[in-house]
KOLVOFI-760380 format. One record per residue: x, y, z of N, C-alpha, C in turn; residue number from 1. Coordinates in steps of 0.02 Angstrom, whole numbers, padded with zeros to 5 digits. Example, Ala and Ser with C-alpha at 12.3 -4.5 7.8 and 13.67 -1.06 7.14 Angstrom:
2
<r <00660 -00284 00390> <00615 -00225 00390> <00660 -00165 00390> 1>,
<r <00642 -00112 00354> <00684 -00053 00357> <00645 00002 00394> 2>,
This chain:
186
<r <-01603 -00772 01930> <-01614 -00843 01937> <-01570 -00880 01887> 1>,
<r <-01538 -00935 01898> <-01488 -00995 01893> <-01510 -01026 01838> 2>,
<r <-01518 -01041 01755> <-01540 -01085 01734> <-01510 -01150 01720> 3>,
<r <-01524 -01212 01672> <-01503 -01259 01693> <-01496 -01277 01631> 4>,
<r <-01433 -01317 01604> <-01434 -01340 01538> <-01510 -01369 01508> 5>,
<r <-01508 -01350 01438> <-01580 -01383 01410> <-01572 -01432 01393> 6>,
<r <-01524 -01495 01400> <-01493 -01556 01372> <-01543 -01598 01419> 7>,
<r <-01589 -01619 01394> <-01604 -01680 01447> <-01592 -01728 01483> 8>,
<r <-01598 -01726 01543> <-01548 -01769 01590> <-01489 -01720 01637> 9>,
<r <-01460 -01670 01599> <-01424 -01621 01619> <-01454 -01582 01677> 10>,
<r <-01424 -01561 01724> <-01449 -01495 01779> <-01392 -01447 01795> 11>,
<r <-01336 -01461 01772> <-01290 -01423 01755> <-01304 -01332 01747> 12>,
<r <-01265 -01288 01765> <-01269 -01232 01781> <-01271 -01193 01700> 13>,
<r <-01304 -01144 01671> <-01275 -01140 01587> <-01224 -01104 01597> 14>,
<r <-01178 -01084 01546> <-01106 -01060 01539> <-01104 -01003 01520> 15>,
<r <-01097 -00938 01552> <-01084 -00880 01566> <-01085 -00866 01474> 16>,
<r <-01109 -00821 01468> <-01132 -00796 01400> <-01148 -00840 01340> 17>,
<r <-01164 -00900 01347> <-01175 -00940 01313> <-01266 -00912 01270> 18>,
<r <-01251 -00902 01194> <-01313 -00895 01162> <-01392 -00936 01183> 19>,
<r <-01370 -01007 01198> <-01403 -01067 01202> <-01385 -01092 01273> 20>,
<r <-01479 -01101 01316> <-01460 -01137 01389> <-01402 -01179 01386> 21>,
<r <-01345 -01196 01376> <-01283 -01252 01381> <-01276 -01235 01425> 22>,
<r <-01219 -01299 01462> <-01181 -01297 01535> <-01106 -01308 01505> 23>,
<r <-01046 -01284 01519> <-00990 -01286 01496> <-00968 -01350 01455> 24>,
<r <-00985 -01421 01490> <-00983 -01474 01446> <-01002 -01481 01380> 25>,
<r <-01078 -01470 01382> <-01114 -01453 01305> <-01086 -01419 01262> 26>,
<r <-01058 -01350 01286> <-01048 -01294 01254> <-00977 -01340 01217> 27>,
<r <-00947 -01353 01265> <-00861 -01395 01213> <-00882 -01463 01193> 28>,
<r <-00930 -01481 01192> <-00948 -01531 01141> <-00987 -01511 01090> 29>,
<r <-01003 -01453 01084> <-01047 -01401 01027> <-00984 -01380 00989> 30>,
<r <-00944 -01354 01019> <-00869 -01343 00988> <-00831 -01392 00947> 31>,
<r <-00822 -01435 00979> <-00781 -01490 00962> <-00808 -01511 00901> 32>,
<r <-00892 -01520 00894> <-00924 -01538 00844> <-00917 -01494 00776> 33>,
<r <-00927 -01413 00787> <-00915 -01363 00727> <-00864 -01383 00719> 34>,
<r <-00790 -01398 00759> <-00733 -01369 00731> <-00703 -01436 00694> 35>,
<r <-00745 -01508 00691> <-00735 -01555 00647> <-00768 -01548 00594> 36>,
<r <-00854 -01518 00595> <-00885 -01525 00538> <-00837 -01469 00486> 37>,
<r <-00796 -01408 00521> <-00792 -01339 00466> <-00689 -01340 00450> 38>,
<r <-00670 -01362 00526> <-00583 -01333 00517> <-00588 -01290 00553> 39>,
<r <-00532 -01310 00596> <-00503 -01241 00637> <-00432 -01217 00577> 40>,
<r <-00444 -01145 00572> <-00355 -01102 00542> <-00358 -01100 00592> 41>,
<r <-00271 -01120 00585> <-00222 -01134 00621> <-00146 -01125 00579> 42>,
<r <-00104 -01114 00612> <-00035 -01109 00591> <-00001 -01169 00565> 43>,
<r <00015 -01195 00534> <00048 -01259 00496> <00109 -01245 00522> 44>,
<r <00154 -01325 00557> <00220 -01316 00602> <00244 -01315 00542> 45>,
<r <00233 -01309 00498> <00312 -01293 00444> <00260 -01265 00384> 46>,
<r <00320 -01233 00324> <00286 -01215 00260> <00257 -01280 00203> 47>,
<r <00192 -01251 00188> <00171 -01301 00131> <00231 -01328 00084> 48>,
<r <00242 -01399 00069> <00261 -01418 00032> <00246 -01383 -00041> 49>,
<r <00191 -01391 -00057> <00179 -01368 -00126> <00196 -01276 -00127> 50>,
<r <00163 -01237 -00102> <00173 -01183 -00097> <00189 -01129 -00061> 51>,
<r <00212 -01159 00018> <00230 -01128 00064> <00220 -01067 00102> 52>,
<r <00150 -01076 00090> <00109 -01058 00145> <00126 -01068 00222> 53>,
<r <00122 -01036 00258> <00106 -01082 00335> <00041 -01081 00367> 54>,
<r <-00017 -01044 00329> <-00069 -01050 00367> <-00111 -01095 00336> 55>,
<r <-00148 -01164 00394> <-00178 -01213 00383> <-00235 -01219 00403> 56>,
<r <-00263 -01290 00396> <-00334 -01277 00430> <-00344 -01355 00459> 57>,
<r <-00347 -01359 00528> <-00336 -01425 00556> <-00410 -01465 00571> 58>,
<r <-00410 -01518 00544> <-00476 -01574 00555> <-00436 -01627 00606> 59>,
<r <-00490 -01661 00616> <-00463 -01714 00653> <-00421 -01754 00630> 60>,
<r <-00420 -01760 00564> <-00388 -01815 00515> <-00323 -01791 00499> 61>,
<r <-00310 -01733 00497> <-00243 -01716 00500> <-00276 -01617 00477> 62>,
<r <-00207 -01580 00455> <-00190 -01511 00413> <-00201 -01549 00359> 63>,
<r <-00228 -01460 00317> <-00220 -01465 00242> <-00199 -01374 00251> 64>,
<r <-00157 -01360 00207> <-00142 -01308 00188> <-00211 -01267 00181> 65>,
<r <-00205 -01184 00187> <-00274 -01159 00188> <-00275 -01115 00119> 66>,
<r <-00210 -01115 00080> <-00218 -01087 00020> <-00205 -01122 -00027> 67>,
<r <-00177 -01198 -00052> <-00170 -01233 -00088> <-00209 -01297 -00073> 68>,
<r <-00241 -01292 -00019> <-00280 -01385 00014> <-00221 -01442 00023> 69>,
<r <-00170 -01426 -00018> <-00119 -01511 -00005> <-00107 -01517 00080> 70>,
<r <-00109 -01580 00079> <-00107 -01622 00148> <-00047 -01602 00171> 71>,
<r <-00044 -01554 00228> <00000 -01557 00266> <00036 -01636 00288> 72>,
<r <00111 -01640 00259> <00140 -01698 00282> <00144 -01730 00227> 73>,
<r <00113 -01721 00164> <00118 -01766 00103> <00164 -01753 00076> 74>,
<r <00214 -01762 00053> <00282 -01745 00010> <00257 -01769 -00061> 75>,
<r <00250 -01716 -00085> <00247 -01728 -00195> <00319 -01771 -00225> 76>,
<r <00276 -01800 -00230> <00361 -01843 -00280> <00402 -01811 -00309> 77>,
<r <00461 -01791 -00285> <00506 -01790 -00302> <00553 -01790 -00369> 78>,
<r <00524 -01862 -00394> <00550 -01881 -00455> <00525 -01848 -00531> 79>,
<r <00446 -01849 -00495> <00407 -01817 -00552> <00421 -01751 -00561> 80>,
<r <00408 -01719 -00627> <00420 -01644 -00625> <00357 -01602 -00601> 81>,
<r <00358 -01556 -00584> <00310 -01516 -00559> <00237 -01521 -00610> 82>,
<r <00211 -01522 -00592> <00149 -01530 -00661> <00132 -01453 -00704> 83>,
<r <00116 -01504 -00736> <00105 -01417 -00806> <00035 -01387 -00784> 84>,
<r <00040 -01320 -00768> <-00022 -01276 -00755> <-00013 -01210 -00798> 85>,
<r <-00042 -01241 -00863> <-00056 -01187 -00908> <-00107 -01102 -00871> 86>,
<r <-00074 -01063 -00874> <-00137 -01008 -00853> <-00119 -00940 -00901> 87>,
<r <-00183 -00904 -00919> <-00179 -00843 -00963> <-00181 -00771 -00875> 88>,
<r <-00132 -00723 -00916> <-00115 -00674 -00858> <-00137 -00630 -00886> 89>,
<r <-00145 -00582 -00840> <-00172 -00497 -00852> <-00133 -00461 -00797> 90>,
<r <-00063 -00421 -00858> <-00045 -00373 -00807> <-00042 -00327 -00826> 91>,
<r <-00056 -00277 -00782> <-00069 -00193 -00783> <-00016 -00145 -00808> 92>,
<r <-00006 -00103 -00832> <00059 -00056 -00843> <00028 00012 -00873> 93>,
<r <00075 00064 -00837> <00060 00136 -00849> <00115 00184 -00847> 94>,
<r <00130 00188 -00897> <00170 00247 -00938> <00170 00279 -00986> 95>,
<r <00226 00316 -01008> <00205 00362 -01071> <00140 00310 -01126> 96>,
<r <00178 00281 -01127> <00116 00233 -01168> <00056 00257 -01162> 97>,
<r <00035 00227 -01112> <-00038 00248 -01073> <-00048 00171 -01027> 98>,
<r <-00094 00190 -01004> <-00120 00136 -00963> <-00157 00063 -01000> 99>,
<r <-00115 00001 -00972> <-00144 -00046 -01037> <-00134 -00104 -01002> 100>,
<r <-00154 -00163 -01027> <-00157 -00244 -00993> <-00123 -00272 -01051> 101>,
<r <-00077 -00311 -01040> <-00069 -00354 -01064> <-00095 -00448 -01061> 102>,
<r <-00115 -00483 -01101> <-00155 -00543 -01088> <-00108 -00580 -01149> 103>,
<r <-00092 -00618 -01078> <-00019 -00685 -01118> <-00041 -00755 -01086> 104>,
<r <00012 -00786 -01108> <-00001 -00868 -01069> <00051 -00890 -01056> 105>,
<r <00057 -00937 -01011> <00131 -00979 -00993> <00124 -01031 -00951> 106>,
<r <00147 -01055 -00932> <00157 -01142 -00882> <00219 -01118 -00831> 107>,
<r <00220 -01066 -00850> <00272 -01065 -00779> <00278 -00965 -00778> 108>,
<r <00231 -00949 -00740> <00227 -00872 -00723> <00282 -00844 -00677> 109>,
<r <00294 -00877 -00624> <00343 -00830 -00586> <00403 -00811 -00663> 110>,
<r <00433 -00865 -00685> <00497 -00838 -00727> <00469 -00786 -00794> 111>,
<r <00415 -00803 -00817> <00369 -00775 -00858> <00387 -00683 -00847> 112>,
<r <00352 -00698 -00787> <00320 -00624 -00757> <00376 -00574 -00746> 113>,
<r <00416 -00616 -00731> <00497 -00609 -00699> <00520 -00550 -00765> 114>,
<r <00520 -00579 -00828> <00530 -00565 -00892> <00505 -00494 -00924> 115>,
<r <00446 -00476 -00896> <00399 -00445 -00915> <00373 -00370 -00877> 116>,
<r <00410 -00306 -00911> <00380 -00254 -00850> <00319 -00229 -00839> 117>,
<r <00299 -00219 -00776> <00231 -00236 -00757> <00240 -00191 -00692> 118>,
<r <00165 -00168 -00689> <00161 -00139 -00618> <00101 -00166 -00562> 119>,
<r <00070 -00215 -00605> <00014 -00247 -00568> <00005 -00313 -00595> 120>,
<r <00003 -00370 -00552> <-00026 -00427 -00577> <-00113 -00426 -00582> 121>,
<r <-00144 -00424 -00604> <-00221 -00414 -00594> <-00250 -00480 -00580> 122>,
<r <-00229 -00541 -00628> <-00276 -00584 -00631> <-00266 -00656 -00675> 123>,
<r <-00259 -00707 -00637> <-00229 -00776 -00681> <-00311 -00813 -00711> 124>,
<r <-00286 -00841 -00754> <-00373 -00881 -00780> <-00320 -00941 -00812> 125>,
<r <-00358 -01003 -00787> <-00320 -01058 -00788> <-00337 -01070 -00871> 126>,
<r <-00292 -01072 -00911> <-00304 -01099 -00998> <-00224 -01079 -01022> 127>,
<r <-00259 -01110 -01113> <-00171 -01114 -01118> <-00168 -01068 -01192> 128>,
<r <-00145 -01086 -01238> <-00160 -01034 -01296> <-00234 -01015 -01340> 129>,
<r <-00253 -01074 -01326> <-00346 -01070 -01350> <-00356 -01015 -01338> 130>,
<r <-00371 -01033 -01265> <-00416 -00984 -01215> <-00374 -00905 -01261> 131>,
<r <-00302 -00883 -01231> <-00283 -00829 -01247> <-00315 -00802 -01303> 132>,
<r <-00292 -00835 -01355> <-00308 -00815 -01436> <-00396 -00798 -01423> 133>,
<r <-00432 -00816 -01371> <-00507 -00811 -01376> <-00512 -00735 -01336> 134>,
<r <-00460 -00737 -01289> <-00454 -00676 -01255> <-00435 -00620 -01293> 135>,
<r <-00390 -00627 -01352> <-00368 -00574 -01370> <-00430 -00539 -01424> 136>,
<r <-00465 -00599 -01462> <-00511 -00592 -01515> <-00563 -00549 -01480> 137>,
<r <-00583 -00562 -01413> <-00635 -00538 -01362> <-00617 -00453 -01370> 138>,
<r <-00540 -00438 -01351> <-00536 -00392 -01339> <-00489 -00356 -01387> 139>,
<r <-00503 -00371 -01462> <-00460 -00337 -01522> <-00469 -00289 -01550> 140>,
<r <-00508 -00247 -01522> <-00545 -00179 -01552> <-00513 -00133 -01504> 141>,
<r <-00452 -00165 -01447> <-00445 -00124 -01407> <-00365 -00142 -01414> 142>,
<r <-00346 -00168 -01450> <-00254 -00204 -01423> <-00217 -00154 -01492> 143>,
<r <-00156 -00143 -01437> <-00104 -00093 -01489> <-00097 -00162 -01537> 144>,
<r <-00073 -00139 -01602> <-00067 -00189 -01649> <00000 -00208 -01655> 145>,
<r <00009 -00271 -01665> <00085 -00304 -01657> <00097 -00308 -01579> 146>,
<r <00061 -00329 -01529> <00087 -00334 -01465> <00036 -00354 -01442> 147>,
<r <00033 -00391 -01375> <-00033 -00435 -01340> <-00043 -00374 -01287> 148>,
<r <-00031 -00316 -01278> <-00072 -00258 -01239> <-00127 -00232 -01279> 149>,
<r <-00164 -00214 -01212> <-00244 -00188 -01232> <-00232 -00150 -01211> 150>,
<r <-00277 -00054 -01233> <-00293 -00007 -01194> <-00340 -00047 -01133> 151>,
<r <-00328 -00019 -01057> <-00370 -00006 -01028> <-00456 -00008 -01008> 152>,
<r <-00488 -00034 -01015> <-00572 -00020 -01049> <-00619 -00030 -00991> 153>,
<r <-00684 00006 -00978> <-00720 -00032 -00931> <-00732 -00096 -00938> 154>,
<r <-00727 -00120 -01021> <-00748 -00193 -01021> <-00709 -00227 -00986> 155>,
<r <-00644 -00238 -01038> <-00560 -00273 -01005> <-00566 -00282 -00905> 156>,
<r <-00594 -00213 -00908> <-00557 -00203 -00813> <-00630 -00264 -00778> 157>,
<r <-00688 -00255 -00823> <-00740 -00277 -00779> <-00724 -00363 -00807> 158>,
<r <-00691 -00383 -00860> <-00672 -00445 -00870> <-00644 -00486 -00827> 159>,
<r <-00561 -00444 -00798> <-00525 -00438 -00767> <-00542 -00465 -00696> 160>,
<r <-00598 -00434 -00688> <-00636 -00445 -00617> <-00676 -00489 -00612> 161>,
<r <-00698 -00511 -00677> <-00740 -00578 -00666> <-00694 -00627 -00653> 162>,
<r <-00638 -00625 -00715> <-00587 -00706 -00683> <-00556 -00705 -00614> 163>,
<r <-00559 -00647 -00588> <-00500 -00651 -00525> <-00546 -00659 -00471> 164>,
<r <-00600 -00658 -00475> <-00669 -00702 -00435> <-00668 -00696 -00353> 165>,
<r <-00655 -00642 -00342> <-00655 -00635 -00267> <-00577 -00614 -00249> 166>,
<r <-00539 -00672 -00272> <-00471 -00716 -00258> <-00409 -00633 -00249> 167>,
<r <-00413 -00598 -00192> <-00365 -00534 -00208> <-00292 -00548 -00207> 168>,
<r <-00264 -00632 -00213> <-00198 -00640 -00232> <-00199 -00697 -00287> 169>,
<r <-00170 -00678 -00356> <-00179 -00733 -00390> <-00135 -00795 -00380> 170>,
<r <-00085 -00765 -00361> <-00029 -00820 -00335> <-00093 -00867 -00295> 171>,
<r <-00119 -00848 -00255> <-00156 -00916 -00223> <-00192 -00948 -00259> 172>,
<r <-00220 -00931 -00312> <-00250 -00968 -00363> <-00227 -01004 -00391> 173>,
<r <-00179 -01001 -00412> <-00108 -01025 -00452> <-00091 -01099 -00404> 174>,
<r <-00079 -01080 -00355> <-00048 -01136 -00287> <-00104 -01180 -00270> 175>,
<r <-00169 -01147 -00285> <-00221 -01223 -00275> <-00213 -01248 -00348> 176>,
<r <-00211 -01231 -00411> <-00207 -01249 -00467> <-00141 -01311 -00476> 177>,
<r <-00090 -01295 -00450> <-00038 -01358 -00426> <-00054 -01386 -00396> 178>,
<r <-00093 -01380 -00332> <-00084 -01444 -00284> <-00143 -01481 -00308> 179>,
<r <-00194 -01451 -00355> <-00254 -01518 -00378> <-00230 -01548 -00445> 180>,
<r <-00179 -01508 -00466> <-00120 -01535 -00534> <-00090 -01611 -00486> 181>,
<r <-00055 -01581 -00427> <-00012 -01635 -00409> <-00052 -01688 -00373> 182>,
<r <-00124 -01667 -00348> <-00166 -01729 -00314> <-00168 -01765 -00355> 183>,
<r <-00236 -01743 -00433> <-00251 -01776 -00468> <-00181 -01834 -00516> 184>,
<r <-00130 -01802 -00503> <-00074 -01835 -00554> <-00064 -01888 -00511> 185>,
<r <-00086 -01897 -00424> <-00070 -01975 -00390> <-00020 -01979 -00355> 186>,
């Protein structure tokens, strides 16, 4: 037996696997409704301005990038310089040495990192030398002396994992950290 949308007023046929009596109309106005209240991902026709991404997330009101949020279509001024995003790093390395983290700071990591041999990025935490110097004091019972590497530690690694907070690319952390640098700057 045939049921009939539960919409009152409706007698409409419901829509072939539909969870809820709907009739195909309902059902894409049930749609239409999630996919304004949440974002459809979607592909962005070109790379993020800020970080060049291409995958977006489209509202009615326009794209926003889905790993940095900047408004698809907004162009960052130009004139201004990129904004300063202080962040403390944790990267991994294993050799004769032994296995160890290093925990540094900088305003500009790609050239930073660039600098620096490494076999793992682990983990960015947005701060600038404070924070570090608090990081290193945290973890000074464990750092070769004369150098910002730490042995290894369950603590360090379970630290490690608290700042990087889900996030399994820090670069994306980094790229929302600019684009609410470059919102908030106007």
């Amino acid at each position: 037996m045939l049921q009939s949308c539960c919409v009152p007023g409706c007698a409409g046929p419901v829509a072939s696997g539909a969870p809820v009596p709907l009739c195909e109309s309902h059902v894409g106005l049930v749609a239409d409704f999630a996919a304004s209240a949440r974002g459809t991902e979607d592909r962005l026709p070109g790379p993020c301005l800020v970080c060049g991404s291409r995958l977006g997330v489209r509202w009615p009101s326009g794209s926003v990038c889905a790993v940095c949020e900047w408004p698809y279509g907004d162009v960052p001024d130009g004139d201004l310089a990129p904004p300063r995003v202080d962040v403390v790093y944790y990267l991994r390395q294993r050799d004769d040495v032994g296995d160890r983290i290093k925990i540094g700071t900088t305003a500009n990591p790609r050239q930073r990192l660039g600098r620096i041999s490494h076999q793992d990025l682990m983990a960015f935490e947005r701060g600038d030398r404070v924070l570090e110097r608090r990081r290193h004091g945290q973890f000074a019972a464990t750092r070769y002396p004369g150098t910002e590497w730490f042995r290894t530690t369950p603590a360090l690694l379970a630290h490690v994992e608290v700042v990087a907070a889900g996030v399994p690319d820090p670069w994306a952390a980094h790229a929302r950290w600019t684009s609410e640098a470059l919102a908030l700057r106007g």
